[in-house]
N, C-alpha and C positions, 0 to 999 in steps of 0.2 A: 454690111452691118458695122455700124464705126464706136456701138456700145459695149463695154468689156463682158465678155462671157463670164458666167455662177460659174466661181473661182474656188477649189478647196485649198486652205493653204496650213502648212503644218513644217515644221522645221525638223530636219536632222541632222548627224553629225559626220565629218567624212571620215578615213580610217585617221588619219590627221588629227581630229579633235576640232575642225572649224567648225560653224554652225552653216547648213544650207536651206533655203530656200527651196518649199517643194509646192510648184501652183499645179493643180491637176493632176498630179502622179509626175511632173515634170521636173527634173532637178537642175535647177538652173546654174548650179557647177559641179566639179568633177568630185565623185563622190569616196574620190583616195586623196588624191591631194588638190584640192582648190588654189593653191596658192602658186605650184607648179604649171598649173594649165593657165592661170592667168599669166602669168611669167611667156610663157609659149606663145601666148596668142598675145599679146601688148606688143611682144619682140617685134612681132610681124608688121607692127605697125610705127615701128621706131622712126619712117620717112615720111608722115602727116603729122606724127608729134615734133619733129624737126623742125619742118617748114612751119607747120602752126600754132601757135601760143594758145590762141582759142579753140576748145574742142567739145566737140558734141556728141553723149553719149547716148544711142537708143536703149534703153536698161539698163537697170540699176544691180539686180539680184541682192549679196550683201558686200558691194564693190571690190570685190576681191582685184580684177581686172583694172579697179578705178586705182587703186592702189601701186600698181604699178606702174600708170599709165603717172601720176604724180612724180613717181622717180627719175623717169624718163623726163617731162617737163621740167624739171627742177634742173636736172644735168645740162639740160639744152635753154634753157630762155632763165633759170633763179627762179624768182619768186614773181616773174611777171610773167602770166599763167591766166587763164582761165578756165572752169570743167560747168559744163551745164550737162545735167541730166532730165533723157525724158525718161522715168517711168508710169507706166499705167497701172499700177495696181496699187492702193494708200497701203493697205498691209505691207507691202513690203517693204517702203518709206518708213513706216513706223517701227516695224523688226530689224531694219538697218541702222536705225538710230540706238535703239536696242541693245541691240548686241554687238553692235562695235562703237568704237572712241574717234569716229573719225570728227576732226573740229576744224578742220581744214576751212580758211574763210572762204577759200578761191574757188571753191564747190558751193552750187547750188542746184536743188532736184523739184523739178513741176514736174506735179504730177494732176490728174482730171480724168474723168472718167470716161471723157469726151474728149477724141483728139482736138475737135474744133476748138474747142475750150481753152488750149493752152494760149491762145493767140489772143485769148482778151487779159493777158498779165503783158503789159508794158515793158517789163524789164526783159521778156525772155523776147519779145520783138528785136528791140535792141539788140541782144545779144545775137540772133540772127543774121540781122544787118550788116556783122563782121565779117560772116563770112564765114565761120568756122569749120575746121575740119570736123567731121562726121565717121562716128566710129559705132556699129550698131555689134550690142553685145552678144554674140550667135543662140545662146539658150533662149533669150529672153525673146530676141526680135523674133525667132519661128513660134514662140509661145503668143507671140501678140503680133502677129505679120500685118494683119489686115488696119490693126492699128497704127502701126508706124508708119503703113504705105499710103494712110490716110492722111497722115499728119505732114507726111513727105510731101505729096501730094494736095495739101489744102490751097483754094482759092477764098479769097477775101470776098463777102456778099456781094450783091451787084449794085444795090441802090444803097443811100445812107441812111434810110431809116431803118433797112435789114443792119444794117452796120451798129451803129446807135442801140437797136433790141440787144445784139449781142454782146456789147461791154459791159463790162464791171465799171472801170476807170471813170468816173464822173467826172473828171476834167476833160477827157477824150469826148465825151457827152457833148459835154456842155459846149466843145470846139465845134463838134460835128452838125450841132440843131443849128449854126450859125447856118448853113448851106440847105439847100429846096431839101428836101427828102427822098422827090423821085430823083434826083440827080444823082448818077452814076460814078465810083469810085472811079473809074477810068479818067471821066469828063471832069470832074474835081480835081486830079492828078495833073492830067495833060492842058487842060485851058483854062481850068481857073486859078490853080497856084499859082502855073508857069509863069503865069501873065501878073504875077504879085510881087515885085521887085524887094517889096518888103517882108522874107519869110522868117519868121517866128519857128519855137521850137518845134510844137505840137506840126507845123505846114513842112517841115523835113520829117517829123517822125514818121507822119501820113504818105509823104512821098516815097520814102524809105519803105515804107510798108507797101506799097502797089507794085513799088518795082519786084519788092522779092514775091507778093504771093503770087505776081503775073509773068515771073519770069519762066520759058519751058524750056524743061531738061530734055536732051535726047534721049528716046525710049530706047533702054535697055536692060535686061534680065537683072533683075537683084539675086546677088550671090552673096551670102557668108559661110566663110567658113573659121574654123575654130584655130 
């Protein structure tokens, strides 16, 4: 099931005085000090914010963790940086805007209610396509597991006119009706581009995108820990 489960959502405060996020009776940070346990658990990951500029975060909560993770980016690469956020739930997108001041340009957060769905916003393909390092927030990703392991896990339709139903982007449209319908992302990819000496933006965005949704990872156990 890849639709987000009836969600109660209600905010509290920690002995600290931050504001937390509560989806389901779940408190997606430390309900003494938030800003310590992000501190602990960013540290942990102080050698993929090193190595990588661009990073990608499964959860949002009220970024307590994103916050830190910025400090570290900033010491390590300045201001040439990037933070993509997935979260699944709009509330909590909306209560994080809310109640913190983050204005940070180098952050942006998709959010859909459908993991499939993220993958018809153009920019967050892109940003994909870099390559980023992957940091999944431990409260959030066991709160939405089946979510994220979906979205981890998404392949791209098989024929273009499954393709084509599922975008938004009308320029992506309008590129993709140029090709049969029953013709297959693969076969579009591999013998009709290739064979295009002359490739255009949208004919690397497409390729760019077969390579990642078809590329497989070896199977192994997902572990977070905090």
């Amino acid at each position: 099931m890849n639709t987000l489960p009836v969600s109660t959502f209600e905010i509290k405060y920690s002995k600290t005085n931050h504001p937390i996020p509560v989806i389901n009776g779940v408190h997606l940070h430390s309900v003494y000090n938030p800003i310590k346990e992000a501190e602990t658990f960013i540290s942990k990951q102080e050698k993929i914010l090193k190595e990588k500029n661009h990073i990608l975060f499964l959860g949002l909560g009220f970024g307590h963790h994103i916050d830190q993770a910025i400090f570290l980016l900033r010491k390590f690469h300045g201001d040439n940086y990037q933070i993509v956020v997935i979260e699944p739930n709009l509330m909590t997108v909306e209560n994080y805007y809310r109640f913190t001041n983050q204005t940070d340009p180098n952050i942006k957060i998709f959010s859909h209610t459908l993991p499939e769905g993220l993958f018809q916003d153009r920019a967050l393909v892109h940003f994909l396509l870099k390559g980023p390092g992957i940091i999944p927030h431990p409260a959030s990703f066991n709160l939405y597991q089946q979510y994220f392991k979906a979205f981890m896990g998404h392949k791209a339709p098989k024929n273009i006119s499954s393709l084509v139903t599922s975008l938004k982007c009308q320029e992506l449209k309008n590129y993709l009706e140029r090709f049969p319908g029953e013709q297959t992302l693969e076969i579009l990819a591999n013998e009709t581009l290739v064979k295009n000496q002359e490739l255009g933006e949208l004919d690397f965005l497409l390729l760019g995108f077969y390579k990642m949704v078809s590329y497989k990872k070896p199977e192994r156990k997902t572990e977070v820990t905090a």
